[in-house]
C-alpha beads as a LAMMPS data file, in Angstrom:
LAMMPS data file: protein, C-alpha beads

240 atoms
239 bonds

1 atom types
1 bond types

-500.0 500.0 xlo xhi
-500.0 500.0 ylo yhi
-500.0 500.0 zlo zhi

Masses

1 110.0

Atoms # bond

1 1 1 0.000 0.000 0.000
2 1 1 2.632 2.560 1.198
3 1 1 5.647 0.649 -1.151
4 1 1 3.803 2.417 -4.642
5 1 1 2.310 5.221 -6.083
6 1 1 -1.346 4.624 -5.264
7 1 1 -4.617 6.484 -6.135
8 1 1 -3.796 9.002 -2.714
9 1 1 -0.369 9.871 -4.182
10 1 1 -1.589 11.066 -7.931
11 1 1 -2.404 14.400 -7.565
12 1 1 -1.182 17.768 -8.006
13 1 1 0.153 20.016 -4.963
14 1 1 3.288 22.334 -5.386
15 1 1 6.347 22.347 -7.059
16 1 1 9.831 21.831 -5.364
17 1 1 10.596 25.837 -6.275
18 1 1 7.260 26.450 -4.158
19 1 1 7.831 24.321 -1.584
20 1 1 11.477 25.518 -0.714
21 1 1 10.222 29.362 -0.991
22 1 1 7.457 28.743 1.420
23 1 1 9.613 27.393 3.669
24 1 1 12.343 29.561 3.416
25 1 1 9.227 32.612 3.935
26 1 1 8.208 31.178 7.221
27 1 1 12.210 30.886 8.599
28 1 1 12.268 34.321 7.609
29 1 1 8.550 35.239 9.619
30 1 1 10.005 33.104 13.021
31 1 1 13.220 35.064 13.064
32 1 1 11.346 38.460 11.993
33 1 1 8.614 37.303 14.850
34 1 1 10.989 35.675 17.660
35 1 1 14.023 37.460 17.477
36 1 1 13.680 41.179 15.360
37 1 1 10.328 42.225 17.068
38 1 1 11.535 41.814 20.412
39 1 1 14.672 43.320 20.052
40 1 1 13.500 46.203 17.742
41 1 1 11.268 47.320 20.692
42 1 1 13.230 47.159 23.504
43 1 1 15.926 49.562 21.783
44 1 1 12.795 51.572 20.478
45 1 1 11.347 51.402 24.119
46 1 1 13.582 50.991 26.432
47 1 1 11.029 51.607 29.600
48 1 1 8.966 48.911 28.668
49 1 1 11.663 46.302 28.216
50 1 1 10.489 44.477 31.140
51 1 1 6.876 43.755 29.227
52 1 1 8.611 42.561 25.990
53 1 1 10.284 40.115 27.935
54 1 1 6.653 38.692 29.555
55 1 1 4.678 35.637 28.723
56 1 1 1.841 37.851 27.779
57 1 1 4.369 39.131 25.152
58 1 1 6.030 35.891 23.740
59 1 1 1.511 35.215 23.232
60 1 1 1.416 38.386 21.112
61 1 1 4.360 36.847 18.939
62 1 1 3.140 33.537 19.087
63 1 1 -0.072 34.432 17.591
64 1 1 1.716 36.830 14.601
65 1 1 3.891 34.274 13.718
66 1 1 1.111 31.785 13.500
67 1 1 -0.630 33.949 11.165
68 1 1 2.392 35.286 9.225
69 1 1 3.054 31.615 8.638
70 1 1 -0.754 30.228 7.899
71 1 1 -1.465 32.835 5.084
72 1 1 2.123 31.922 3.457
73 1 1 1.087 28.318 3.416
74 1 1 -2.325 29.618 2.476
75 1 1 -1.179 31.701 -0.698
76 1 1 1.009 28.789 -2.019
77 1 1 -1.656 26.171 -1.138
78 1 1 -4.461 27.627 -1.850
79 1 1 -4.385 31.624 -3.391
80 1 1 -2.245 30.909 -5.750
81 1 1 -3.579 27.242 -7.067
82 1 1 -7.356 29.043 -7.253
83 1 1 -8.196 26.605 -4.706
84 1 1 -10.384 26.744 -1.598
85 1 1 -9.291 26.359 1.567
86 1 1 -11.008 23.078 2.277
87 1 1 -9.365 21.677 -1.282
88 1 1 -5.810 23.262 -0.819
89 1 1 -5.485 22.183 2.760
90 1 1 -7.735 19.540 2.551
91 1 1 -10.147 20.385 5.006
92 1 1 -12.354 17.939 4.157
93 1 1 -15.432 17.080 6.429
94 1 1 -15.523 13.364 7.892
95 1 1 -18.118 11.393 9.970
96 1 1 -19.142 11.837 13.471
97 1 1 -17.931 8.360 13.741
98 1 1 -14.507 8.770 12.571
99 1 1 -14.173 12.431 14.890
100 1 1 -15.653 10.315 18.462
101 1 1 -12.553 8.363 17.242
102 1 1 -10.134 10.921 17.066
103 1 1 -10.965 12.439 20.180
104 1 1 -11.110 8.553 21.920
105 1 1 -7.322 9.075 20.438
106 1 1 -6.088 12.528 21.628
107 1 1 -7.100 11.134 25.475
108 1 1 -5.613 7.284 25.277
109 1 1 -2.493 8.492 23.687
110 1 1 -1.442 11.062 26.133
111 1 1 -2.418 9.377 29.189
112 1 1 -0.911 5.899 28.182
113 1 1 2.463 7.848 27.308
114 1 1 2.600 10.338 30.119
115 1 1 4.380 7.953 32.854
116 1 1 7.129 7.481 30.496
117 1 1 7.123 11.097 29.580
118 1 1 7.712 12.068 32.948
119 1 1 10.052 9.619 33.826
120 1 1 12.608 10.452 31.717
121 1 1 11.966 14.095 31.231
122 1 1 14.584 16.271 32.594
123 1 1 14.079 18.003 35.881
124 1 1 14.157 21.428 34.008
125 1 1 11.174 20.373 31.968
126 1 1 10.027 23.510 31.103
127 1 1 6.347 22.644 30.488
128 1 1 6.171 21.751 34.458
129 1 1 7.721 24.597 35.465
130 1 1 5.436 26.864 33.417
131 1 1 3.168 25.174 35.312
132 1 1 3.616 26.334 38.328
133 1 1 2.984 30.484 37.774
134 1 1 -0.291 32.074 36.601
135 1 1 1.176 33.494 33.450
136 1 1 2.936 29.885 32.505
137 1 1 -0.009 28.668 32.916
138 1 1 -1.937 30.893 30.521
139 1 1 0.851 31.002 28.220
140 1 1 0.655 26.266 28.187
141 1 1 -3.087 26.627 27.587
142 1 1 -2.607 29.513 24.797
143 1 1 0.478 27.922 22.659
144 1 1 -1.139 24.271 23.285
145 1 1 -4.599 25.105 22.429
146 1 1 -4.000 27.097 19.489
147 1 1 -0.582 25.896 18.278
148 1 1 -2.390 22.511 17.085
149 1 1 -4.501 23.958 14.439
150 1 1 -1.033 25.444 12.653
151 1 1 1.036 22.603 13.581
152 1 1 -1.381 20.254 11.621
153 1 1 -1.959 22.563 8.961
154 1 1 1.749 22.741 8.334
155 1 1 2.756 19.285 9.101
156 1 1 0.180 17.569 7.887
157 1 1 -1.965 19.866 5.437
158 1 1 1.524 21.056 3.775
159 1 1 4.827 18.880 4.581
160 1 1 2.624 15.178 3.605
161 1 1 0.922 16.322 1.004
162 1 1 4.001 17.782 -0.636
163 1 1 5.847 14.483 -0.294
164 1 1 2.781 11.668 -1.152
165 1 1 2.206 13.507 -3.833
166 1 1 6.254 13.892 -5.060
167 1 1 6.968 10.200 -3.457
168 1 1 4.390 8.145 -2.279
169 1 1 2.173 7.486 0.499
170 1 1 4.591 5.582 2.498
171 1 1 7.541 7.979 2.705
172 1 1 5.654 10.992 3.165
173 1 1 4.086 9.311 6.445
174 1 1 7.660 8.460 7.828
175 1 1 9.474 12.049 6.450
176 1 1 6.560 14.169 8.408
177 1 1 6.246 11.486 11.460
178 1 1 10.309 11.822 11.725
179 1 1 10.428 15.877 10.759
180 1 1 7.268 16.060 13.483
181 1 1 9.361 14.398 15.761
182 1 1 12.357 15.952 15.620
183 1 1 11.171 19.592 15.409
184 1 1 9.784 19.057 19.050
185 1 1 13.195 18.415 20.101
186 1 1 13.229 21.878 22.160
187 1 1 10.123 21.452 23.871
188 1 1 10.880 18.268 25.898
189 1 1 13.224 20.065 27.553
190 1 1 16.682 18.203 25.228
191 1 1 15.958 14.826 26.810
192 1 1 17.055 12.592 23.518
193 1 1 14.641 9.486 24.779
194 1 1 11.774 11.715 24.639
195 1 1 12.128 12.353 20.681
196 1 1 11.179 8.559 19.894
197 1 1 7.802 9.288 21.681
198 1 1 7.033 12.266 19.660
199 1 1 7.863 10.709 16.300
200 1 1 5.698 8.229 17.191
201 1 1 2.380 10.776 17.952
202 1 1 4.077 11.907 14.560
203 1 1 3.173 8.574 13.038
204 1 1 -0.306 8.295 14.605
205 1 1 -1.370 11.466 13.522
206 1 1 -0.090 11.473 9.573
207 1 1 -1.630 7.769 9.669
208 1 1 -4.695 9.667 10.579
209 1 1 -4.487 11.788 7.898
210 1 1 -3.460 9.230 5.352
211 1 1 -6.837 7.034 6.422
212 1 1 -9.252 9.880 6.606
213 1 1 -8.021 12.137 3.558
214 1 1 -8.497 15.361 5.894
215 1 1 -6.826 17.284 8.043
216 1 1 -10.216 17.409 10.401
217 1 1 -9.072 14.091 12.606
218 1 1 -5.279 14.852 13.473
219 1 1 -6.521 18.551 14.437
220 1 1 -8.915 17.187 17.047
221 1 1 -6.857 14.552 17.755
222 1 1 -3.903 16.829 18.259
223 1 1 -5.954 19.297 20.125
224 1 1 -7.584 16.811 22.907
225 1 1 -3.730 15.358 23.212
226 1 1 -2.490 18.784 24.348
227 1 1 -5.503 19.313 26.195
228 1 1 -4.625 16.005 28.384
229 1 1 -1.207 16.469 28.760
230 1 1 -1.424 19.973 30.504
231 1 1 -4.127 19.089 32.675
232 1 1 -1.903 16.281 33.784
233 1 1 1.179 18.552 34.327
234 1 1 -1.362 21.050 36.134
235 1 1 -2.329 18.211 38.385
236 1 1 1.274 17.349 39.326
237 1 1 2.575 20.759 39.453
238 1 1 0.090 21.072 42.243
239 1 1 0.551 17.894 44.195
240 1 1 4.370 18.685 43.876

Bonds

1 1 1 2
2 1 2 3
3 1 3 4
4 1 4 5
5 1 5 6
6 1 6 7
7 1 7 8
8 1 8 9
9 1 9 10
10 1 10 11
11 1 11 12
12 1 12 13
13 1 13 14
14 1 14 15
15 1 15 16
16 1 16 17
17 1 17 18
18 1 18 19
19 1 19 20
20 1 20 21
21 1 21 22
22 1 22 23
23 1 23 24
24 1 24 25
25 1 25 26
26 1 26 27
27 1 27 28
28 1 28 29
29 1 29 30
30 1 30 31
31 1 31 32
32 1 32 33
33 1 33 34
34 1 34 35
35 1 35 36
36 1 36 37
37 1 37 38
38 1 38 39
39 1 39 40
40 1 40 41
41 1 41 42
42 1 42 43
43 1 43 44
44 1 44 45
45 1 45 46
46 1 46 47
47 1 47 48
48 1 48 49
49 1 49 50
50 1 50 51
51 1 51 52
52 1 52 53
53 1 53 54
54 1 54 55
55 1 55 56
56 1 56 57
57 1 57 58
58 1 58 59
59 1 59 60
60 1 60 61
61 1 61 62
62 1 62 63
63 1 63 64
64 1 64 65
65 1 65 66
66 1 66 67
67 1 67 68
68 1 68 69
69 1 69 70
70 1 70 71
71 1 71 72
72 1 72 73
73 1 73 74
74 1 74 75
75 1 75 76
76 1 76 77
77 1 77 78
78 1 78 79
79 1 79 80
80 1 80 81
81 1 81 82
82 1 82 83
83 1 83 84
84 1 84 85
85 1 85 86
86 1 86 87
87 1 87 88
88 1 88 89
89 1 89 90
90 1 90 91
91 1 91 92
92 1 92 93
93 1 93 94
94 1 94 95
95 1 95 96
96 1 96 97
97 1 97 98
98 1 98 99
99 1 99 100
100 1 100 101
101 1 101 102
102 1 102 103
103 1 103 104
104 1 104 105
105 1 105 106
106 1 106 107
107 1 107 108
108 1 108 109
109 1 109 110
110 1 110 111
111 1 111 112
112 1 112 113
113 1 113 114
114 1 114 115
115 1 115 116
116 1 116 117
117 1 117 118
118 1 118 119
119 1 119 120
120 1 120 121
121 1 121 122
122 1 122 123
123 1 123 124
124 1 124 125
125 1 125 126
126 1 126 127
127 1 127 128
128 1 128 129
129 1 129 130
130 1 130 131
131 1 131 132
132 1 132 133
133 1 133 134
134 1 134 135
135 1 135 136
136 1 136 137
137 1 137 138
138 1 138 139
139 1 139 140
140 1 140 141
141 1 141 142
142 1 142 143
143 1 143 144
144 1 144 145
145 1 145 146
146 1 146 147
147 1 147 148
148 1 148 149
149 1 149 150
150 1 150 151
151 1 151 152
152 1 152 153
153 1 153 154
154 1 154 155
155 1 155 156
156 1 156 157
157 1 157 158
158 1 158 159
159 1 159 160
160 1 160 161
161 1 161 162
162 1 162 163
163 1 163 164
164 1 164 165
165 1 165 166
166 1 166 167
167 1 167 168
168 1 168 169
169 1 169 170
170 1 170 171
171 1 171 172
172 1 172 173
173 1 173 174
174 1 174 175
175 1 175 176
176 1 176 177
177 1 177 178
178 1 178 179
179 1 179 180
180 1 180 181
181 1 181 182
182 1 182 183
183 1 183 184
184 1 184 185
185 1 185 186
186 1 186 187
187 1 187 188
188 1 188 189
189 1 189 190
190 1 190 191
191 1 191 192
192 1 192 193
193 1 193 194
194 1 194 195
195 1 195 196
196 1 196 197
197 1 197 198
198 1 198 199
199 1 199 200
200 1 200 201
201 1 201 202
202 1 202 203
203 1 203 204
204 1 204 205
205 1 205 206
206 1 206 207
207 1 207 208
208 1 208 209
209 1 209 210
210 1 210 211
211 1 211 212
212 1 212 213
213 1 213 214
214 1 214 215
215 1 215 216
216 1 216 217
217 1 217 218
218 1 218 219
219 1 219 220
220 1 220 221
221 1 221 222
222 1 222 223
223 1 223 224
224 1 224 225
225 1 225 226
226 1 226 227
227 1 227 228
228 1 228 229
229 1 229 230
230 1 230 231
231 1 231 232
232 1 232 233
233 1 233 234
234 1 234 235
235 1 235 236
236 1 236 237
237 1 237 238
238 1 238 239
239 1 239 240
């Protein structure tokens, strides 16, 4: 099934050229976003450094890089094809059947992996630190909430897509499972073990999109996921 071009894998999506600028376009936004913004206005306003450097702050970016990076994916995707949004991103509707599912998924697989997430997470795991203020705590449920929407849209709604249809269906599931995983290297806090467990919610949410031919199911899926795993570090960053 994945070892061929099959009927998923025959269709048109971007060329190479595209791909590479689009990518290169968002680099660009994250550095312009991350880095350029904060430091433009702390030299521009020095009295309000102390703001620029909050949570509430690093939200304001998150969200403009988000965008900046969406309607880039969305012009090469979509604008620029003449396609909607539901055909360029595939945001295709699917049953209530196959969403129950994908919700039944976002809750198993974050709970089941959790203890082993913990375990070998380092003790400067910055999610559970976060954890513990008010504004970490708004800044989790902000970037976990809302960073699954864009995460799936580029992983899953861009990255597969562009490789099924320049491979097939079986490399583009193990280049954006693997390119998934490894992105979130930062965010477990460098603990190497951790990166296999990521690549593998890689691999069950690409499979989801492989199965379903939308992006619907791996954004719910991812959503509920995130939604489980900071209630769990909210629990223990209370009872410790």
């Amino acid at each position: 099934m994945f070892l061929q071009k099959d009927e998923k894998s025959k269709f048109d999506f971007i060329s190479i050229k595209e791909f590479l600028l689009a990518l290169f376009l968002m680099v660009i936004t994250t550095i312009f976003s991350f880095i350029f913004i904060p430091v433009y206005l702390k030299k521009i306003f020095p009295v309000y450094s102390g703001f620029f450097s909050l949570r509430y702050f690093d939200i304001f970016v998150f969200f403009l890089s988000t965008a900046l990076s969406f309607y880039i994916i969305y012009y090469f995707c979509c604008k620029r094809k003449y396609r909607t949004l539901k055909e360029g991103l595939f945001f295709y509707p699917v049953s209530k059947r196959t969403l129950i599912f994908s919700i039944l998924i976002g809750i198993i697989m974050p709970l089941s992996t959790a203890p082993i997430m913990f375990k070998f997470a380092p003790h400067e795991f910055f999610a559970m630190d976060m954890a513990k203020t008010n504004d970490g705590i708004i800044y989790l449920f902000t970037c976990a909430l809302f960073a699954p929407v864009f995460e799936e849209v580029f992983y899953r709604g861009f990255i597969f897509p562009f490789f099924q249809s320049k491979l097939n269906s079986f490399w583009a599931v193990l280049i954006t499972a693997l390119f998934f995983g490894f992105s979130h290297f930062m965010n477990i806090g460098n603990a190497h073990i951790l990166v296999s467990l990521f690549i593998f919610y890689g691999f069950v949410l690409t499979l989801s999109r492989y199965f379903t031919s939308s992006l619907t199911p791996p954004i719910i899926t991812h959503f509920v996921h995130n939604l489980t795993l900071i209630s769990c570090f909210l629990y223990l960053s209370k009872i410790s």
